[in-house]
C-alpha positions in Angstrom: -16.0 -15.5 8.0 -14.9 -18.7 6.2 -11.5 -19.8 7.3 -9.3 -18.8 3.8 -10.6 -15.6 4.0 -9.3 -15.6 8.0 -6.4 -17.0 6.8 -5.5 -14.7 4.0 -6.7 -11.3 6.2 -4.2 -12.7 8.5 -1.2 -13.0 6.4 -1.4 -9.2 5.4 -2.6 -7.5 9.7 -0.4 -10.0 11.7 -2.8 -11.6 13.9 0.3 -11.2 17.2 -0.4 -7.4 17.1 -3.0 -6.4 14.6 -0.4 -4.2 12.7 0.1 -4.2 9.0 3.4 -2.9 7.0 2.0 -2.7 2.8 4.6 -1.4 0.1 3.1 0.0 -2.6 4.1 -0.5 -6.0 1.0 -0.6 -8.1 1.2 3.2 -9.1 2.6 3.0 -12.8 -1.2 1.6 -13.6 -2.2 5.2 -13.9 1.0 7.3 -13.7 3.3 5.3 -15.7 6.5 4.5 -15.2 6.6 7.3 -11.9 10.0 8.9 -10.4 12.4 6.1 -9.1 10.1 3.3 -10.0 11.4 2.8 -13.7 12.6 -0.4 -13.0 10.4 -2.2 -10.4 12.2 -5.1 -10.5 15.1 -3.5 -9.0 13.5 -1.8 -6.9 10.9 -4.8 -5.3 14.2 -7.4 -4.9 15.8 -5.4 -1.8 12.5 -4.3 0.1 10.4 -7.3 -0.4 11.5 -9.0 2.9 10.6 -6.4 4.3 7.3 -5.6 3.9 4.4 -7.8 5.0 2.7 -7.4 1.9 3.1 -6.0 -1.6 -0.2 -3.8 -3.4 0.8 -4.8 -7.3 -0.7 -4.7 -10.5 -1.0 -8.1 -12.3 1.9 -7.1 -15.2 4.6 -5.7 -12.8 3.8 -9.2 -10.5 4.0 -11.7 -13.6 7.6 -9.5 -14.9 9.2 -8.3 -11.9 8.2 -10.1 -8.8 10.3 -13.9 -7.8 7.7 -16.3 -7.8 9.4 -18.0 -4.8 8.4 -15.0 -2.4 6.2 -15.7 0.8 5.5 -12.4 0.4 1.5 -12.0 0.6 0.6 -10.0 -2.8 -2.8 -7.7 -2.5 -3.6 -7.2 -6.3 -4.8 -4.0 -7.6 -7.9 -5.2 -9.8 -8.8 -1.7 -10.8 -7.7 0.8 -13.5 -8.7 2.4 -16.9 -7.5 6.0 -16.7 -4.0 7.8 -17.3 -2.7 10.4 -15.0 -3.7 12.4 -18.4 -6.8 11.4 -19.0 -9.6 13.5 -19.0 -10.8 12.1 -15.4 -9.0 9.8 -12.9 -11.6 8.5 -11.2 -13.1 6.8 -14.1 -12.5 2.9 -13.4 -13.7 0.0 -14.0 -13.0 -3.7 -12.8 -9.9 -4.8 -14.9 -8.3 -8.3 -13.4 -10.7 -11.4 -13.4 -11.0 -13.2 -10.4 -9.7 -16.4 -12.3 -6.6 -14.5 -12.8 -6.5 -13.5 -9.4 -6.5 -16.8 -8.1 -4.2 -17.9 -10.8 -1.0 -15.2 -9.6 -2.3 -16.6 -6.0 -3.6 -13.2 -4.7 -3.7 -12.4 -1.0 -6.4 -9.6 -1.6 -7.5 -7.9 -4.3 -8.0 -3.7 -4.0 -9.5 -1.3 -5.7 -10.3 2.4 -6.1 -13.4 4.2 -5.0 -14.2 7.7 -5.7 -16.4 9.5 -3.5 -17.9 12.6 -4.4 -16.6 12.2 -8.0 -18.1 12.1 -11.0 -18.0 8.3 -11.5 -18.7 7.6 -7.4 -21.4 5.7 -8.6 -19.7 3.2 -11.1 -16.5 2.7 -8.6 -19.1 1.8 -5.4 -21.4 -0.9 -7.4 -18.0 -1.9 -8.7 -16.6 -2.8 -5.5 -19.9 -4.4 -3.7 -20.0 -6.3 -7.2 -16.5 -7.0 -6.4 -16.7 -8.1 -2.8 -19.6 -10.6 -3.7 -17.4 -12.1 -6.4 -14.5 -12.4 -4.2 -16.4 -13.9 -0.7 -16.8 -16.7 -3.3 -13.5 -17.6 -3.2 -12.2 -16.5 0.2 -10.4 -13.5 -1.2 -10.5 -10.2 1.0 -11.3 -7.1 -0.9 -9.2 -3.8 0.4 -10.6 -0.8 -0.5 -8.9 1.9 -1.6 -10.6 5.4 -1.0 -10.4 8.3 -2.8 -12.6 11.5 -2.1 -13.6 14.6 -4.6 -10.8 17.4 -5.3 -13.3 19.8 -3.8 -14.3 18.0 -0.7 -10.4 17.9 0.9 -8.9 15.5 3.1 -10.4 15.9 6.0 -12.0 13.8 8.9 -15.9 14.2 7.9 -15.5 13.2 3.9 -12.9 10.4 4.8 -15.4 9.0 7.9 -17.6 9.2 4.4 -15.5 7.4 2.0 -14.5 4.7 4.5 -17.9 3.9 5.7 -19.4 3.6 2.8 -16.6 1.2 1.3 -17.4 -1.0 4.6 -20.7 -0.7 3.9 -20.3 -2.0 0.5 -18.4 -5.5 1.7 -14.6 -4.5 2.2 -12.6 -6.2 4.8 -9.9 -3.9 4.8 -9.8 0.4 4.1 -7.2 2.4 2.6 -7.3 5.8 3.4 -5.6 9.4 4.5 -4.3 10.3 7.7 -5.8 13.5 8.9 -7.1 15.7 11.8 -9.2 13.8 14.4 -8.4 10.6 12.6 -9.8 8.5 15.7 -13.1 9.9 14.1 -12.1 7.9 10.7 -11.6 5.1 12.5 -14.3 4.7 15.2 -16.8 4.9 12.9 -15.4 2.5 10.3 -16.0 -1.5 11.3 -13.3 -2.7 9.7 -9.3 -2.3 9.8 -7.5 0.7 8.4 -4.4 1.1 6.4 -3.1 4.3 6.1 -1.7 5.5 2.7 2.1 7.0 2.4 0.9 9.3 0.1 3.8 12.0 -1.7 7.2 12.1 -0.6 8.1 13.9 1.9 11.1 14.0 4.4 12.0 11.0 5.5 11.0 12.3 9.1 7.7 13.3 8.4 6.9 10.0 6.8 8.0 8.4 10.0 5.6 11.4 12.1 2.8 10.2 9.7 3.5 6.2 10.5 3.4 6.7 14.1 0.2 9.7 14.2 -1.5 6.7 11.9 -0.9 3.8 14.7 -1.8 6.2 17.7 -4.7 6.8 15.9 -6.1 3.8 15.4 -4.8 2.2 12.5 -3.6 -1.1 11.8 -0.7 0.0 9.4 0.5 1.9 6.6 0.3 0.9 2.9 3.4 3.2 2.2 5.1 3.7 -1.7 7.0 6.7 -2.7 8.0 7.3 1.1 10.2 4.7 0.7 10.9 4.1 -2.7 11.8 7.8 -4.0 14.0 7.9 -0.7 18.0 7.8 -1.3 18.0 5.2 1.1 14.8 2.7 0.6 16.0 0.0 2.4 17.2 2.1 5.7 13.3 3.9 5.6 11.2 0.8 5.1 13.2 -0.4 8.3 12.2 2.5 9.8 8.8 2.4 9.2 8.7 -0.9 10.5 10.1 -0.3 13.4 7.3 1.9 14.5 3.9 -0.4 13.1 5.7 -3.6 14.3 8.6 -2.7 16.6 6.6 0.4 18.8 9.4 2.5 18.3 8.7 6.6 18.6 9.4 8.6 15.4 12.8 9.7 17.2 13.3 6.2 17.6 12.7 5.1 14.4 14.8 8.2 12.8 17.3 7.2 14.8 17.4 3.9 13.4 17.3 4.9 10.3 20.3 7.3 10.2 22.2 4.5 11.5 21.3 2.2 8.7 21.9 5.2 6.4 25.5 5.5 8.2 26.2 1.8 8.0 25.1 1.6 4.4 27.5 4.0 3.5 30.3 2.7 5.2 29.8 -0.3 3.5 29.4 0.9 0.0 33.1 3.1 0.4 34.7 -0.6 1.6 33.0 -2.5 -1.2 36.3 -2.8 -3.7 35.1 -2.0 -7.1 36.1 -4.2 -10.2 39.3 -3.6 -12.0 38.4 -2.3 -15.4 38.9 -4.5 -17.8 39.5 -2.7 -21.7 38.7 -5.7 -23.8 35.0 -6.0 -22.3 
């Protein structure tokens, strides 16, 4: 492995404890502009220290993202269907590698959909992909995805992930789910673990901590934090457990005590006189 791809692997898993903390923000490519991430701007600013990384598309990077961050940024290179459209999982290749280089790119990722109708297209796509990318020292994460009718479960993700290794990928995206140690053992390469829907704030902190105990390097983790009333407070949280070891009573703990704090501080934050002639 040449030494800027070692390099750049290692700014997204931190090489002192192999763990990984990813905020994902690269879902208006195919749902729009989604529930509490209208304005990503606004909503990157306050969690970007935060995070080791940041999964973006290209457009919301260029707008909404302060080009003085150290902030590693895994670009997603894939798209071309709506949360409409007649089939998700039809995607092609949408961000040149020029480009790629050009916003500085930590990674790049992209969707693969096993068992679906285009599983064919989205796997050539990414070994295509990963050949272009070893060119230039860029990592590719993989992002799987596995047929409606095939569920979420430990034999059809062991699939998916395997098969996206196979292909070239350095890094896996993928579900949590029963006997995840399975997932993992028989994938060669580090998972991240995807946030998926929101759900209570405790259960996202459960599902960070099942993910690390079971063999994952991290979480790449979105709504979980973003559509919760306090997104700085959770993503503190979180981190607490991939990088800090805390237990998810731990870590809930924490987090109601940032809440508490928060709120303490926004009743004794004097608001400004109002002023008629403005």
């Amino acid at each position: 492995m040449d030494w800027g791809l070692k390099n750049r692997i290692s700014s997204i898993i931190k090489p002192q404890n192999n763990r990984a903390l990813m905020l994902a923000v690269d879902h208006g490519y195919f749902l729009g502009p989604t529930e509490k991430l209208e304005d990503p701007k606004k909503v990157i600013a306050p969690l970007l220290k935060h995070c080791d990384s940041l999964m973006v598309t290209r457009g919301v990077q260029r707008t909404c993202v302060s080009a003085t961050t150290d902030t590693p940024m895994v670009l997603r290179v894939s798209g071309g269907s709506s949360i409409i459209g007649e089939d998700l999982s039809q995607e092609d290749i949408t961000v040149s590698i020029e480009d790629a280089i050009r916003l500085n790119a930590c990674a790049l990722a992209m969707s693969i959909f096993v068992g679906s109708k285009y599983e064919y297209q989205t796997i050539v796509n990414l070994g295509k992909l990963v050949g272009e990318a070893e060119r230039y020292g860029l990592p590719v994460l993989a992002v799987t995805a596995v047929g409606k009718e095939l569920g979420k479960d430990a034999r059809y993700l062991s699939l998916a992930c395997r098969v996206a290794a196979e292909q070239g990928a350095h890094i896996v995206k993928t579900y949590y789910c029963n006997n995840f140690e399975k997932v993992v053992q028989s994938c060669p390469v580090p998972i991240i673990v995807a946030g998926g829907k929101k759900i209570p704030e405790r259960d996202a902190l459960q599902l960070t901590y099942n993910a690390i105990r079971g063999g994952a390097v991290g979480v790449d983790m979105g709504r979980n934090i973003w559509q919760s009333e306090h997104p700085v407070s959770m993503i503190r949280a979180v981190r607490s457990i991939v990088h800090g070891n805390s237990n998810v009573d731990q870590a809930f703990k924490l987090y109601k005590k940032l809440v508490s704090e928060e709120s303490k501080k926004n009743s004794t934050t004097p608001k400004k006189p109002f002023n008629p002639e403005k």
